[in-house]
N, C-alpha and C positions, 0 to 999 in steps of 0.2 A: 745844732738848734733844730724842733722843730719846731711845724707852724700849722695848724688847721684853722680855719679861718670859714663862718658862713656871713651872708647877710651883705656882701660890697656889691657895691654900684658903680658903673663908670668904665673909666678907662686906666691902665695900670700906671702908675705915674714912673716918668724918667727915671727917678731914683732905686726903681725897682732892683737891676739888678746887683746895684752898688749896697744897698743898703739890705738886701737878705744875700747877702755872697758866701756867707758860711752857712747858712740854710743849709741841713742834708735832705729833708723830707717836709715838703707841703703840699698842703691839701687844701685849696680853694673851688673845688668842685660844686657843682649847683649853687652858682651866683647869677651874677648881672652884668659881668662884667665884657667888656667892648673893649674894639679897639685892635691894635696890636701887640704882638709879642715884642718886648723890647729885642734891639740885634743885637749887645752884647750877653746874652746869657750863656754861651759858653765857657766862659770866666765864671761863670758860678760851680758852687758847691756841692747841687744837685744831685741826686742819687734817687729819689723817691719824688716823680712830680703828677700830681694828679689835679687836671684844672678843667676838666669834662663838664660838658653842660653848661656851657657859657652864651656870653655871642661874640666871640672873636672873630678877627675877619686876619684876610692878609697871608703874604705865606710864612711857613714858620721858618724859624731862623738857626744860623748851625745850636746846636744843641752843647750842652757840661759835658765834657770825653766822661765821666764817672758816673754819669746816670744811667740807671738800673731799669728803673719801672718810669716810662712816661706813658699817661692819661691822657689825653685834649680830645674826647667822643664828643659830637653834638654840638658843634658849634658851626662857623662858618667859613673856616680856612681855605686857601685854593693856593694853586701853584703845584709846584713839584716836591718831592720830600726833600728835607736839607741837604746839603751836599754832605757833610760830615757825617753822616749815617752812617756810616760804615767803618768809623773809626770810634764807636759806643761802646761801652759794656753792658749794651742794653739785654735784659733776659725779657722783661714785655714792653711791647710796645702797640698801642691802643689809639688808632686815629679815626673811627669809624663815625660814621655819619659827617662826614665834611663834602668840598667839593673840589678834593686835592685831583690833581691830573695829568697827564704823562705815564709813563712807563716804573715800574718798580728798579730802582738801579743795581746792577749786578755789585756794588760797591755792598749793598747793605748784606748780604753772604758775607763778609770778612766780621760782622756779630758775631763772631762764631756761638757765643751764648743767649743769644737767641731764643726763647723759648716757643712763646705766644706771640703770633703778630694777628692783628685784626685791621685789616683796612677795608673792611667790607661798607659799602653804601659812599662807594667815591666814584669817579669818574675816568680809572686809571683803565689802562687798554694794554693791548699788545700780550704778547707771552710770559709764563713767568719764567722769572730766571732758574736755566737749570742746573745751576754751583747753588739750589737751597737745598741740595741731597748728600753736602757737607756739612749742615749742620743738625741742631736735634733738636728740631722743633716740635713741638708735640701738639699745640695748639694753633692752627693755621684757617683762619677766617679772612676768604677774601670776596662773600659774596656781593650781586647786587652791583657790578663793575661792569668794565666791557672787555674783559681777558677774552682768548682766543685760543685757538689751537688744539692739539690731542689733549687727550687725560696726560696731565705730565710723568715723565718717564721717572725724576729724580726724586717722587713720591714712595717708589719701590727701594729705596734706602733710608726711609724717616720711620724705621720698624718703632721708636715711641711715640708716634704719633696717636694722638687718643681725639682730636675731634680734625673734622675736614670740612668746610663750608666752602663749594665752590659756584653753590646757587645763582639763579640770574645773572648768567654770564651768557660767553658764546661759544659756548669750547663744544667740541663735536670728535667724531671720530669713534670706535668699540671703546669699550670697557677691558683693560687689562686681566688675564686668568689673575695674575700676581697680587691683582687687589685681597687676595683670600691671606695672604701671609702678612698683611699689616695687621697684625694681631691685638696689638693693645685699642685699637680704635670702639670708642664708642659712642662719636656722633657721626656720618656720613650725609650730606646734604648737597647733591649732585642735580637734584630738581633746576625745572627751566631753564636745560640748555639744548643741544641739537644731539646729541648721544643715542649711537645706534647700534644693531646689532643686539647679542642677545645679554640678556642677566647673567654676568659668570657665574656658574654654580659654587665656584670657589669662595661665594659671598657667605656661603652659611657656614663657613669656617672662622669665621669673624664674633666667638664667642663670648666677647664684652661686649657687641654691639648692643645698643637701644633703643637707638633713634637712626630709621633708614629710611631716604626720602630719594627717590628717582625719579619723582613727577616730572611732567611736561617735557620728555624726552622725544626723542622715536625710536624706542626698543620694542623689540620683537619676542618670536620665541615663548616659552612655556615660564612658568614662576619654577626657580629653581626648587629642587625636592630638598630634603635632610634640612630643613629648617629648623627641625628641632635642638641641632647644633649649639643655636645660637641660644645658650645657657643663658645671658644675660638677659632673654625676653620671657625667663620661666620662673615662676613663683616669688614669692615676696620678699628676697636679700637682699638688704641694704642697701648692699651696693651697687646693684639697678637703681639706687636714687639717691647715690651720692653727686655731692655739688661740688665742682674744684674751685676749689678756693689758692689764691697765692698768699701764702704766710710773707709778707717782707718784712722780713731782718727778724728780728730782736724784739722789734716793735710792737708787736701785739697786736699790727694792722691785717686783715685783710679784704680781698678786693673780689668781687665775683666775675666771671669771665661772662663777656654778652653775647648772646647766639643768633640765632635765624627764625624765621619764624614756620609756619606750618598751617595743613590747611585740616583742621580739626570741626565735624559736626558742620560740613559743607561753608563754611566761612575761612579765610587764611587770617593764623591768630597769631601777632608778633610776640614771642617769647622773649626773656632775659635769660639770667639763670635759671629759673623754671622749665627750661628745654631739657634740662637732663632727667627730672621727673617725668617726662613725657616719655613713653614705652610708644613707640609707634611705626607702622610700617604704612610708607605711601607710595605705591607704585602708578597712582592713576593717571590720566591722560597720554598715554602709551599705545602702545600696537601688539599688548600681549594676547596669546592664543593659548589655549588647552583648557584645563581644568585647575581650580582653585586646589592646590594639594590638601590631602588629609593633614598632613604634619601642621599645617598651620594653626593647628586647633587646640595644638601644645605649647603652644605659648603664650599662657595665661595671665602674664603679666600685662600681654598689650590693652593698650588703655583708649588706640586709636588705629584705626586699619580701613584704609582707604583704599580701594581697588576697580574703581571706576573710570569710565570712558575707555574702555578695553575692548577686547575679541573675545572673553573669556566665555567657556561655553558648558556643557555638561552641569552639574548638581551641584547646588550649597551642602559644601559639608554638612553631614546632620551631627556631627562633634563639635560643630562650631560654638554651640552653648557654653562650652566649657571655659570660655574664655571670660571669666568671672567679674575679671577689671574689667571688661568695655566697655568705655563710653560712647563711641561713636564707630559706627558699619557703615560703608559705604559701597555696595555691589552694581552699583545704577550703571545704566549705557554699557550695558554686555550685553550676550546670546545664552544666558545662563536659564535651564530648563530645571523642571521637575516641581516637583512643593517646595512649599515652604517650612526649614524644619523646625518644631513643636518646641524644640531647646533653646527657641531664639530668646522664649518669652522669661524663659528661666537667667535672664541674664539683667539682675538686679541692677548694675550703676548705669546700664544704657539708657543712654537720652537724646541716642540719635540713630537715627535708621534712613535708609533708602535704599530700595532694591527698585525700582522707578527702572522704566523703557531694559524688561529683559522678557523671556519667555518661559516665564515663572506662570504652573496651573494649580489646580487645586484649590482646597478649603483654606481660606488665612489662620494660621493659630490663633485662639483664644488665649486670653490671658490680661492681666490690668495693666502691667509693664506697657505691653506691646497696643493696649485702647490707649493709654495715655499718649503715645508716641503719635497713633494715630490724630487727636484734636490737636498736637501740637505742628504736625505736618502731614496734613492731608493727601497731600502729591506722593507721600512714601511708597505706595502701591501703583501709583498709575503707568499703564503702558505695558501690563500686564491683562490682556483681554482674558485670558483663560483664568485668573483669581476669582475666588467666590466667597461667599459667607460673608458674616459681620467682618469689620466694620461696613464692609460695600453694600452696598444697595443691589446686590446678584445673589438670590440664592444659590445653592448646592443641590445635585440631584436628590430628591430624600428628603431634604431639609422641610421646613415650613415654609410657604408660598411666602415673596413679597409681596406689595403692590402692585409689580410687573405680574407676577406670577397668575394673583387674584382676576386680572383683569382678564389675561387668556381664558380663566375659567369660566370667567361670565359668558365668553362668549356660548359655551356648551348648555346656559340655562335657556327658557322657557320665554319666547317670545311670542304674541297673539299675532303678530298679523302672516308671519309664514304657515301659522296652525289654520287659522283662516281660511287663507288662500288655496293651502292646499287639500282642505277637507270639499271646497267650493270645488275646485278641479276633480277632484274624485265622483262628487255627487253627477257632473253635466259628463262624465265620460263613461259612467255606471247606465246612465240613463240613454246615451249614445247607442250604447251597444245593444239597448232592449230593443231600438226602435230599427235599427240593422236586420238583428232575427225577425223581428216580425214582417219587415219589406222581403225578406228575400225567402222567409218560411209560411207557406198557405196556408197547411194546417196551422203549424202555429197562430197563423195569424186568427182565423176560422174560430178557434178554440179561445182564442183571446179575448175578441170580440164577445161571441155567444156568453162566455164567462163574464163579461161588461155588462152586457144586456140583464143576465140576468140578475146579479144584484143589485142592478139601478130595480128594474121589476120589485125586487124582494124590500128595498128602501120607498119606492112608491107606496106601498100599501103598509107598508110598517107606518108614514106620515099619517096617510089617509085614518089609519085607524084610532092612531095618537088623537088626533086633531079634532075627531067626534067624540072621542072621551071626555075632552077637555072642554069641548061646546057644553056639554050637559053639564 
């Protein structure tokens, strides 16, 4: 029998598991429903239980030996995981977002079928067990916990492993070379832990990757070269954005697997399945040094590339244009010099930019992409004193004066009262100097005078004569 079920309210009544006992698959997911898991359910029939999105409380109880796939995300369960775990046929098992806690039991390794396990956004601590490198898990989400320890060893034997979520944990210690030979992996989500030492280079050997996130670590060292390797982050195939889906059974059901999230466009954006459309590489808030490699400019599927809060130094690639799909640059809080290159503006779906507090000079590219980015975040450019041109308020040597510029120029025009002053100053230092010569030159003086005399003489009788014409 199956059973899909929306729309109940409450709490599950006693007879629950008396009365669906031959149940093989139900689906009560996105209800109302409270309360606790009845104890006898392992006497059921179960094989397919999905009841995610509730508000359940309480711990959960031993579980049907025959169930396959069990759901319960998003509710509010606590305690430890059943004891009977580990005598399942579980292939998924799905308990994320609860407030389950304790230790992961080395019991639930005897799953040997096992596929997917997600306990990420719980409360659970300590190490993981390392008997999970006997089984073949492929899908392993345990972020947003309080795990501990090295990068685990018995990862290096889960070669189908295709996503790894060990986010917001506490695990510390290098980065395995070996992490390069888990080859089918194509989510890696290692962000917000204590992780140190350098980037293995081994990591661009990782060909299906998509989605690589190493935020908030403390790594060092250069960004690994030969990134163009990683085929899965170049040009438009598919299958850079296929979803995995679990086909159960027969059924015609399936189920999408839920991920981590990411910090896209300066915000961190919760993803579901949508994570695997995401093409993205996030290395920021780190201790990397050298130069942004050329090769990264080949891979034109990224859709998000976050490289900020680094040491990073020397020139933005000027091939960086070519990365067609981007939506979101982030170069901020480096030591990153030279221009800005002209090909940023050529990059159609960008809707987000920041190269803010680096040592970036020159003219800003023009272009409308890059004005619009501008009114939508003003801060993109700041902290960069040597940037010039539109949209900033600084021109460029050459350029047409701003405001600032005009007003320098005022100062070189035409003001009266220094012309004044100083024509005033010329006339009484002109006249200084006649009166010098003549104290300390006899003849001159002699000649001066006599020359005074006589043309006062020569204006006396010029009067005189006037002034009798004018009587008559």
């Amino acid at each position: 029998m199956d059973i899909s079920s929306t729309g109940i309210v409450g709490r599950l009544p006693d007879w629950f598991s008396t009365k669906f006992a031959k149940v093989t698959y139900l689906d009560i997911s996105n209800n109302e429903i409270s309360g606790r898991l009845p104890r006898n359910m392992e006497f059921m029939s179960l094989r397919y239980f999905y009841i995610s999105s509730n508000k359940l409380t309480g711990e959960i109880p031993n579980l049907p030996s025959n169930i396959t796939f069990f759901e319960m995300s998003e509710n509010s369960l606590s305690g430890n995981l059943p004891s009977n775990i580990g005598r399942l046929d579980l292939e998924s098992l799905a308990l994320r977002s609860n407030q389950i806690t304790g230790r992961i039991p080395k019991s639930l390794c005897k799953a040997e079928a096992l596929n997917s396990l997600d306990l990420s956004n719980n409360l659970l601590e300590g190490q993981l067990p390392q008997c999970f490198g006997v089984m073949d898990i492929g899908f392993l989400m345990l972020s947003n916990n309080r795990f501990s320890g090295n990068f685990p060893s018995f990862l290096k034997r889960l070669r189908q492993l295709k996503s790894l979520d060990l986010s917001h944990n506490r695990f510390s210690g290098r980065l395995p070379l070996w992490i390069g030979e888990l080859a089918e992996l194509r989510f890696l989500g290692l962000n917000h832990n204590t992780f140190s030492g350098e980037i293995p280079p081994t990591i661009s050997n990782l060909s299906h990757l998509h989605h690589l996130n190493l935020a908030g670590n403390g790594l060092s060292g250069a960004i690994p070269w030969h990134l163009s390797n990683i085929t899965a982050m170049i040009g438009m195939d598919e299958s850079n954005y296929e979803n995995e889906l679990y086909y159960v059974g027969n059924l015609g059901t399936y189920h999408t697997l839920d991920f981590s999230s990411a910090v896209v466009k300066g915000r961190e954006l919760n993803y579901s399945s949508g994570i695997w459309d995401l093409v993205s590489i996030d290395l920021s808030f780190n201790q990397l040094t050298g130069v942004i490699p050329e090769e990264i400019a080949a891979l034109d599927a990224l859709i998000n590339l976050n490289l900020s809060w680094n040491q990073l130094s020397g020139k933005i690639p000027n091939k960086l244009g070519a990365l067609k799909a981007l939506e979101s640059l982030d170069l901020s809080r480096n030591m990153l010099s030279g221009g800005i290159p002209s090909s940023l503006s050529d990059i159609t779906y960008l809707s987000y930019l920041d190269l803010s507090d680096n040592n970036l000079t020159g003219t800003i590219p023009s272009g409308r992409q890059l004005d619009t980015l501008y009114t939508q975040q003003p801060s993109m450019y700041s902290g960069n004193s040597g940037l010039c041109g539109l949209p900033l308020p600084i021109s460029c040597p050459g350029k047409n004066a701003t405001r600032k510029d005009d007003q320098k120029g005022n100062e070189h025009s035409f003001e009266p009262m220094p012309f004044y002053f100083g024509l005033a100053m010329g006339f009484i230092l002109g006249l200084w100097v006649v009166f010098c010569v003549l104290l300390f030159k006899r003849a001159w003086r002699i000649a001066y005078f006599s020359m005074v005399d006589q043309k006062y003489d020569q204006m006396y009788v010029f009067a005189v004569l006037t002034w009798k014409s004018w009587a008559r």
